[in-house]
C-alpha positions in Angstrom: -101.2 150.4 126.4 -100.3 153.4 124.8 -100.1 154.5 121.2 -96.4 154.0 121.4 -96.6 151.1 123.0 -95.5 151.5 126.5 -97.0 150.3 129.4 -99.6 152.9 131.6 -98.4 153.2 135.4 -102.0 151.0 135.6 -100.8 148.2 133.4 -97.3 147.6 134.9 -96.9 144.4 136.8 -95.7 145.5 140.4 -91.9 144.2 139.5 -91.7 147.0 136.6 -93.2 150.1 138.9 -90.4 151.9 138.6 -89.2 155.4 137.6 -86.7 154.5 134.5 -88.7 154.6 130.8 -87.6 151.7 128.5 -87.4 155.3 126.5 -84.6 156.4 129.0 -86.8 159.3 130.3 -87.5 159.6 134.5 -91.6 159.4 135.1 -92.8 161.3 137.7 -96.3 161.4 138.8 -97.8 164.8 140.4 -100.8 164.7 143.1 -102.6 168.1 142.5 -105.2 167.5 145.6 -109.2 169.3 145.4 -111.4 168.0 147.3 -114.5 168.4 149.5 -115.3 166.8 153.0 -118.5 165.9 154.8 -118.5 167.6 158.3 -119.8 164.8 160.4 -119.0 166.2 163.7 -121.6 166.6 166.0 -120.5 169.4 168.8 -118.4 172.2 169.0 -115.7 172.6 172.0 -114.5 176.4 171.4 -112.1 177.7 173.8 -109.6 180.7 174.4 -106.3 179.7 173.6 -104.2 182.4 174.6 -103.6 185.9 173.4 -100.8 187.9 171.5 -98.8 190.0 172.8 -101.1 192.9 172.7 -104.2 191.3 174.3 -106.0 190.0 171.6 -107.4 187.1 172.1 -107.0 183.4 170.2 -109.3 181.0 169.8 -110.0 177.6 168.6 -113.5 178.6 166.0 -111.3 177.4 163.3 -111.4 173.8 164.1 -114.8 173.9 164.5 -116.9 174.7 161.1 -120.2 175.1 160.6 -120.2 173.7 157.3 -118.9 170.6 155.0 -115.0 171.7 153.9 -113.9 172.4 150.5 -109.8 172.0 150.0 -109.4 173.8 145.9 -105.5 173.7 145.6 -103.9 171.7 148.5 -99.9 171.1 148.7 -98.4 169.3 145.5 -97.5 165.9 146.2 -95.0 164.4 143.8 -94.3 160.5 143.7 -91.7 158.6 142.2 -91.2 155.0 142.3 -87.6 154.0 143.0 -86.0 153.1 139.9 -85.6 149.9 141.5 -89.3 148.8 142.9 -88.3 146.5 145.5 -87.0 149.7 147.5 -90.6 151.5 147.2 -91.6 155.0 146.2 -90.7 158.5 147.5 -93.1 160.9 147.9 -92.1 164.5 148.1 -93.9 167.4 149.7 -93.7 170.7 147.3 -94.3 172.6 150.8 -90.9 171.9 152.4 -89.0 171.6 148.9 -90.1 174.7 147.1 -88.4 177.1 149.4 -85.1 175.2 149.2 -85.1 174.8 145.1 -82.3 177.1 143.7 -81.1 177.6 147.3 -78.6 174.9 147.9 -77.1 177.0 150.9 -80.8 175.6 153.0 -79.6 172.1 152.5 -78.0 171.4 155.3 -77.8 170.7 159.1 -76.2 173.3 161.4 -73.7 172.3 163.5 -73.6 171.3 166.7 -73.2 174.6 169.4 -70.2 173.3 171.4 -71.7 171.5 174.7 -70.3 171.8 178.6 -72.4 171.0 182.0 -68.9 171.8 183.7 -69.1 175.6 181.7 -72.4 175.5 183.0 -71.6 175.2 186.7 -69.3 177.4 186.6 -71.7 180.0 185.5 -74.1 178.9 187.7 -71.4 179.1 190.7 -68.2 180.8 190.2 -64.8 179.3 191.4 -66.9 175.8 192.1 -64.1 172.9 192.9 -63.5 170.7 190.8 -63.8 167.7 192.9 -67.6 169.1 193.2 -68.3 169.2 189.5 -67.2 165.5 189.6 -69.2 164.5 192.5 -72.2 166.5 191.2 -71.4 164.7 187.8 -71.6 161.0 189.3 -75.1 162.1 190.9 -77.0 162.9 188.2 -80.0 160.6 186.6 -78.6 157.9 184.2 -80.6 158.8 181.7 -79.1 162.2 181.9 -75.7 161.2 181.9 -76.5 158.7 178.5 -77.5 162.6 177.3 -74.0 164.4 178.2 -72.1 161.4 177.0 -73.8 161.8 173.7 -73.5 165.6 173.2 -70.9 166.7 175.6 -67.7 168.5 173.9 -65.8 169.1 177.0 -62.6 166.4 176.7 -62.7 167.1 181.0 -66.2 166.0 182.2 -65.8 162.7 179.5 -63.1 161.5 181.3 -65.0 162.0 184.8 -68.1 159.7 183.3 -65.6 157.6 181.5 -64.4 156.6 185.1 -67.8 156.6 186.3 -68.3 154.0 183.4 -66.1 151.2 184.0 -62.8 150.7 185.8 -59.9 152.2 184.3 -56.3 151.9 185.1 -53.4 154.8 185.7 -49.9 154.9 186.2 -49.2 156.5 189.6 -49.1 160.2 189.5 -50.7 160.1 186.1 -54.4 160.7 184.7 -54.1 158.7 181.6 -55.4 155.3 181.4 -53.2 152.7 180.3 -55.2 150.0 180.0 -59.0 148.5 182.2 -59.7 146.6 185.2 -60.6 143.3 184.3 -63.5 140.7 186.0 -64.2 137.5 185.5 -67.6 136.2 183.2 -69.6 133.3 184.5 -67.6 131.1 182.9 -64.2 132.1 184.5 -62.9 134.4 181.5 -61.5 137.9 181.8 -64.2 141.0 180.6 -63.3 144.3 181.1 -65.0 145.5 184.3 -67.7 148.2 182.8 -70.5 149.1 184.8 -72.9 151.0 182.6 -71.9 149.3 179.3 -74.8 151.8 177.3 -72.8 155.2 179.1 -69.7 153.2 178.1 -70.5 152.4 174.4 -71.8 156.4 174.0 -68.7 157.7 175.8 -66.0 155.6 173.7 -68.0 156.6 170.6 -67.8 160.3 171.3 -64.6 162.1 169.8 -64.4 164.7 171.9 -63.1 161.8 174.5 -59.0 162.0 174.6 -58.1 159.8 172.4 -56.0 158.0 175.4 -59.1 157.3 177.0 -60.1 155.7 173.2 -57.1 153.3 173.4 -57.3 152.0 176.6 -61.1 151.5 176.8 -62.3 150.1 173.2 -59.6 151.0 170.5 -56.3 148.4 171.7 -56.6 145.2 169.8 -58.1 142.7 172.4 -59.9 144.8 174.5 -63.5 144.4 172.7 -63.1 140.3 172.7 -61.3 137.6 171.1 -62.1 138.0 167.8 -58.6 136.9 165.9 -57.1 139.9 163.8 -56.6 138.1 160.0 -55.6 141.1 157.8 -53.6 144.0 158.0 -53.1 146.9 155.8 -50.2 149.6 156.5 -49.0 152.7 155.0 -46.8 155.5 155.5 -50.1 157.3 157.5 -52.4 154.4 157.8 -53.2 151.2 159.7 -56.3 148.8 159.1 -57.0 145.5 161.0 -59.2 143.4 159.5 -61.0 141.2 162.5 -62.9 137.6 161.7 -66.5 137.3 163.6 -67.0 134.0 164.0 -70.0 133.6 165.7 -71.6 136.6 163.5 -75.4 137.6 163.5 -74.5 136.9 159.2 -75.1 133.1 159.1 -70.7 131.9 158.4 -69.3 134.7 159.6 -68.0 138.0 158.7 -65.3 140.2 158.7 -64.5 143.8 159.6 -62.0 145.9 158.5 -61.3 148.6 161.5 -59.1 151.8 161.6 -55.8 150.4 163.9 -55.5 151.8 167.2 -52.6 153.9 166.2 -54.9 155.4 163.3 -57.9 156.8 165.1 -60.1 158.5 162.8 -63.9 159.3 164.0 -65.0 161.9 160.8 -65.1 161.9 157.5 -63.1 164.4 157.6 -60.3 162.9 159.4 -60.1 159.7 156.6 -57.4 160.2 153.9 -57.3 158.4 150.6 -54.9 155.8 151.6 -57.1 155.0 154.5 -60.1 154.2 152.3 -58.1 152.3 150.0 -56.6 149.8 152.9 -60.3 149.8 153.9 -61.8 148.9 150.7 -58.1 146.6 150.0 -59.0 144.1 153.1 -62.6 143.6 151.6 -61.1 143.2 148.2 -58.6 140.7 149.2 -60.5 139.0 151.8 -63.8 138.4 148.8 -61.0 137.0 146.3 -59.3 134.8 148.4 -62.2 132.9 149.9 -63.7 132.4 146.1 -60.3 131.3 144.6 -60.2 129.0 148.0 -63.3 127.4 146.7 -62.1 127.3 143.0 -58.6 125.5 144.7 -56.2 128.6 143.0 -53.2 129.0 145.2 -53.0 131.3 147.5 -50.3 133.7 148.9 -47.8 132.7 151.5 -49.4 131.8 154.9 -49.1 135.5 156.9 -48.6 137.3 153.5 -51.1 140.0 152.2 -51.8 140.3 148.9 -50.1 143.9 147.1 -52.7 145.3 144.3 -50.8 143.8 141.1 -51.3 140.5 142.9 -54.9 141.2 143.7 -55.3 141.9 140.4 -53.4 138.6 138.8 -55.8 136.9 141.4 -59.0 138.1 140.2 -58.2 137.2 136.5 -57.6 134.3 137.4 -61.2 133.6 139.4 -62.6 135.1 136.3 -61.0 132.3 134.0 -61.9 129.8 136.0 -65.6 131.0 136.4 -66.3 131.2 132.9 -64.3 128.1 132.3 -67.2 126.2 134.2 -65.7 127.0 138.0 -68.5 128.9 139.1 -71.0 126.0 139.7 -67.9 124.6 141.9 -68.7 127.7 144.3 -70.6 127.4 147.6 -70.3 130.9 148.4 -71.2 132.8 145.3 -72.6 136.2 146.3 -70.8 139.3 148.0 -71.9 141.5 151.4 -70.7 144.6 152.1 -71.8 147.1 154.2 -70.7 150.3 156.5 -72.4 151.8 159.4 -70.4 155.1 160.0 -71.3 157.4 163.0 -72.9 156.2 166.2 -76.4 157.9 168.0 -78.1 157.1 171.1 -80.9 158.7 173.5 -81.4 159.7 176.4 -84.1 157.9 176.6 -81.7 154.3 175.8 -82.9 154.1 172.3 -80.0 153.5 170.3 -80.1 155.8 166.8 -77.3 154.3 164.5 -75.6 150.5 165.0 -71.6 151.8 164.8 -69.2 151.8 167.2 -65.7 152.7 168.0 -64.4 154.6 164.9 -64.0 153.9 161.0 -65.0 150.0 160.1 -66.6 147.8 157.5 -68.2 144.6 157.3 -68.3 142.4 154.5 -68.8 138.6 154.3 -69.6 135.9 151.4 -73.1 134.5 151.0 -74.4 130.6 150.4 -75.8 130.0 147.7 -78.0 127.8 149.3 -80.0 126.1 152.4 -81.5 123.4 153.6 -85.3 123.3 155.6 -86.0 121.0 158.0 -86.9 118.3 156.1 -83.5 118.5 154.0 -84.9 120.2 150.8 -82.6 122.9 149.2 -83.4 126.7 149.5 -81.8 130.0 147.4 -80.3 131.9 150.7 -80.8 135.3 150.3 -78.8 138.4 148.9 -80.2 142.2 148.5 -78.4 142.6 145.0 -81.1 139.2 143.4 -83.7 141.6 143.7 -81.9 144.3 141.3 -80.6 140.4 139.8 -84.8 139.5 139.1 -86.0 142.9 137.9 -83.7 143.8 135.4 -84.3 140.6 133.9 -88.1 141.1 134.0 -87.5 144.7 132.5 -85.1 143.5 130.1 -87.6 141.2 128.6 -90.5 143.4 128.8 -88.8 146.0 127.3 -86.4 144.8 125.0 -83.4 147.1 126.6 -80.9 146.4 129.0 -82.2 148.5 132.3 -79.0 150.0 133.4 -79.1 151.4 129.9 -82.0 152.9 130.2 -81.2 154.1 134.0 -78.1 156.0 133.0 -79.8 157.7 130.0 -82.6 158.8 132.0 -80.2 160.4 134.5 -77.8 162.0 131.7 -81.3 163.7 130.1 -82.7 164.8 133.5 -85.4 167.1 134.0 -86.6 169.0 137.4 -88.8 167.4 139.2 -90.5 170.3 140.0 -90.7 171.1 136.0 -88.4 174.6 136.4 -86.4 174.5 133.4 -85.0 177.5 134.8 -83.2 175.9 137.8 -80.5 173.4 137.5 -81.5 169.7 136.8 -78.4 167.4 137.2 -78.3 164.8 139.4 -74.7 164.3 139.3 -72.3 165.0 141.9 -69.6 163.3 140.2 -68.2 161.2 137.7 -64.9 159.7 135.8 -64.9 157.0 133.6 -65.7 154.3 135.6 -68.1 155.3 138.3 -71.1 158.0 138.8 -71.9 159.5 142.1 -75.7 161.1 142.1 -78.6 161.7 143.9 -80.9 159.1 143.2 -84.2 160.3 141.3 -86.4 158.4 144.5 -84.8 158.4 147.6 -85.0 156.1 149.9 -83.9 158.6 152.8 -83.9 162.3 152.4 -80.2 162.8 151.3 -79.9 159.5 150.1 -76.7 159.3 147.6 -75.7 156.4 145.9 -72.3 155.3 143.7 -73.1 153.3 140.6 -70.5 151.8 138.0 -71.2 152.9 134.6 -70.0 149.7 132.8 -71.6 146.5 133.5 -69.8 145.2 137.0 -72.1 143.0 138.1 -69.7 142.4 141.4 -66.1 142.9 143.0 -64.4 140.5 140.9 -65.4 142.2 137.8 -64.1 145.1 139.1 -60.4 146.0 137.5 -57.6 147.6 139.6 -59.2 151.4 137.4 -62.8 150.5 139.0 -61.7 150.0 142.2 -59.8 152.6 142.5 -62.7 155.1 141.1 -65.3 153.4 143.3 -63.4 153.9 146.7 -62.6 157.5 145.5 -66.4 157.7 145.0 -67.2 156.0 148.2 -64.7 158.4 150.4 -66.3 161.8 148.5 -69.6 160.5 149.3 -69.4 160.2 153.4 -67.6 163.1 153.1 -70.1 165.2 151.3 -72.8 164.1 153.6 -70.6 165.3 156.3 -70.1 168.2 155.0 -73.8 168.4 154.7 -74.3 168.1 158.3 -75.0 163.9 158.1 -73.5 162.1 161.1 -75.2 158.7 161.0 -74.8 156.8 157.6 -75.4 153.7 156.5 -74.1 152.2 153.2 -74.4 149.0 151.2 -73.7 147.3 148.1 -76.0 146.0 145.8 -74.3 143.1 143.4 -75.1 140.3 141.7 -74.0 136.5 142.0 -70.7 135.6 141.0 -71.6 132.6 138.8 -74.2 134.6 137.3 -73.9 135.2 133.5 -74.2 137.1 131.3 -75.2 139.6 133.8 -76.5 143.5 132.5 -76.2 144.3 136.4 -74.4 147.6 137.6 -72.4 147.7 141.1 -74.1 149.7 143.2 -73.3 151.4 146.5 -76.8 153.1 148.4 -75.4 155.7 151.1 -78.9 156.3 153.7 -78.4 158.9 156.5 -80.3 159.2 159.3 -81.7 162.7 159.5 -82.7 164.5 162.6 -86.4 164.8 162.9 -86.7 161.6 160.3 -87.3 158.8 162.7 -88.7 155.8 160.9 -92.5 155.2 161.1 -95.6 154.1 159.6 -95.2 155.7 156.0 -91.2 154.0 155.7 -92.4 150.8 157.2 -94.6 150.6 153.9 -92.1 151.8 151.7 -93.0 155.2 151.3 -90.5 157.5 152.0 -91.2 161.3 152.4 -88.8 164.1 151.9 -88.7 168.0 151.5 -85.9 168.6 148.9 -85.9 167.9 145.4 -83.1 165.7 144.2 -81.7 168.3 141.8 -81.4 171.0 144.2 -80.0 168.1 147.3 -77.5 167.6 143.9 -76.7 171.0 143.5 -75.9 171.3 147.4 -73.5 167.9 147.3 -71.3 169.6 144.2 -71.0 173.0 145.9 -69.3 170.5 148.8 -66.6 169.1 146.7 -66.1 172.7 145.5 
């Protein structure tokens, strides 16, 4: 221990390694590499690599030393264990950071030059027909049609793979689809007829695909399946349908709130505030309606939504009946939400982010419990108990409420680099009820996250004020990312149980891209995760994007 009293990195138990001080002070450990190596190799293999552009020759003598090496002053590593330890520790490369600190302009990904294999021929062979960019089009490799379907910009040559694709149907005389051709499954039921479904999934995922084409090939409701549409949400510019998957890879189902086909919205960008809000609305209303189904509260009118002052006279009265004893009553007691926005696939058929077809979300309720084979209860699973176990561990360790301690920490920031010359917030943005940062560890490089700064443990805690501030935080975050350069994102929400009080936890929502050049391997499947920007300056960059 040390003279105050506070445990060394070496004492703590692996459930308290994480970056928040009881103190409310960020720890940052620094790897300051020297070090010598025994030369244990036995023959040398020189050989004349090339030459520069004056003659002189390059070779390979470097590789091979003569003697043992010595390494004084190697690259500065720094590590951070995630404030919460569950998620690992981040390990950042002063290399690749240093020239981006104080240079928030570096932090970003170029965009996309615009992308045309019909341009193309036509440079390659003037006044070609077009009939013969088509034909030429249909003959190429699959794998590198998958590739044009992914990066093409030209609305023309789309359509031409899009027909390729599957079987699309037009009014005579006219080149826009109405609706598919339609074959029969093996057991007798209609399925679009698609031919390629992995060219078709890229294509209808692309926006630069007329959005007629959209409609009639994934967007019209009943075209993807029978999943029964349950929700609605309208506006004077929006339309959300929420969906029911019944047979759902989450065990009871899910649901998924999707942009309407009349809405079509494939960027951030394109998203407006009333969008998010009939978004986030359908999750709202679909969480307290199945708990206050369980607690036996009336419900609204069969084919009735639910207007926010009556989601709101709802949720008090789930929170009544909870703390009146109601929440042991609940089967369903914990909350899953979760939204996969862009979609990425390879060439190669390696799909690079699980969307598809526009703006949704998922969200769904989780057991409290199971049974094993033999009958026996068992605690299902939920991602927010972990935050649920450790801040009760940390709490009694420490004798301070963690969140407490988090927010402090992040409030009296210092670089992590140790500039006090250079800006140290980590705050994007904030009101009364919500913070949007850049988490001290990152679990991806760009990794942003949403936080409550009251104690909301879950949605029903969450007051018509909180919601409001979270989805205004939620829609600034995808689109600062955006903005960024992001185009694959994956977010979730960490909560706690329902029935689960008193509860210190925090809401939190974790936004992850998926970076070019950032595929996940050894060092993530351990937990590490490397980046190359410091969270200050990746902090500094987000806030010059909601300038």
């Amino acid at each position: 221990m040390t003279s105050q009293g506070t445990p060394r990195f070496s004492d703590v138990s692996p459930m308290l390694r994480t970056c928040v001080g009881p103190d409310g002070r960020f720890r940052v450990g620094r790897h300051q590499p020297d070090f010598s190596v025994v030369n244990l190799r036995k023959n040398d293999f020189i050989a004349r690599l090339g030459q520069q552009s004056d003659g002189t020759p390059v070779w390979n003598h470097v590789n091979f030393p003569e003697t043992d090496i010595r390494e004084p002053a190697a690259d500065t590593i720094y590590e951070i264990f995630n404030p919460l330890p569950f998620r690992g520790t981040t390990f950042i490369n002063s290399a690749w950071a240093d020239p981006k600190a104080g240079q928030p302009e570096k932090i970003r990904i170029a965009a996309t030059s615009p992308c045309s294999l019909f341009d193309g021929l036509e440079a390659f062979q003037p006044n070609m027909a077009q009939d013969d960019k088509i034909r030429l089009l249909a003959a190429l490799p699959h794998p590198l049609k998958l590739a044009l379907a992914q990066v093409s910009s030209d609305p023309q040559e789309l359509c031409a793979l899009a027909r390729h694709a599957g079987t699309l149907l037009f009014e005579p005389g006219r080149n826009v689809p109405w609706g598919m051709g339609f074959t029969s499954d093996r057991q007798g039921k209609p399925v679009p007829d698609i031919r390629f479904p992995d060219l078709f999934d890229i294509l209808v995922n692309n926006p630069h695909l007329p959005d007629a084409y959209k409609t009639a090939m994934v967007l019209q409701p009943g075209i993807q399946g029978t999943s029964e549409i349950v929700g609605e949400y309208t506006g004077d510019h929006t339309h959300v349908f929420e969906y029911l998957r019944r047979n759902s890879y989450i065990p009871w189902g899910h649901f998924a709130a999707n942009m309407a086909h009349d809405r079509i919205r494939y960027r951030a960008r394109d998203l407006t505030v009333e969008d998010i809000r009939g978004l986030r609305h359908l999750y709202y209303q679909r969480i307290y309606c199945r708990v206050a189904k369980q607690l036996q509260i009336p419900l609204p009118r069969h084919r009735t939504g639910l207007s926010v002052e009556d989601l709101e006279t709802l949720r008090q009265a789930i929170i009544t009946a909870v703390e009146n004893g109601g929440g042991s009553e609940l089967q369903f007691n914990g909350a899953l939400w979760g939204w996969n926005f862009g979609f990425g696939s390879a060439a190669s058929g390696h799909r690079l982010h699980a969307s598809h077809q526009m703006i949704h979300q998922q969200n769904a309720l989780v057991p409290r419990q199971m049974k094993d084979e033999h009958g026996n209860p068992l605690p299902c699973f939920a991602c927010g108990d972990l935050v649920s176990d450790f801040i009760r561990i940390f709490e009694t360790t420490h004798d301070r409420p963690f969140f407490n301690a988090y927010i402090d920490a992040m409030i009296h920031n210092r670089r992590t680099d140790g500039d006090a010359r250079k800006e140290a917030s980590l705050i994007i943005h904030e009101d009364d009820h919500v913070m949007l940062f850049v988490p001290k560890a990152q679990v991806s490089e760009w990794e942003l996250q949403v936080m409550t700064r009251s104690r909301i443990p879950h949605v029903l805690a969450a007051d018509t004020a909180v919601r409001d501030s979270l989805d205004m935080a939620i829609l600034k975050t995808v689109r600062t990312l955006e903005n960024l350069g992001a185009s694959l994102v994956t977010g979730i929400e960490l909560s706690a149980r329902f029935d689960e009080s008193p509860s210190n936890q925090h809401l939190i929502y974790s936004f992850i891209p998926r970076l070019p050049y950032a595929p996940p391997t050894f060092s993530e499947a351990q937990l590490r995760w490397i980046t190359g920007v410091y969270p200050e300056d990746l902090a500094r960059a987000c806030r010059n994007m909601l300038t």
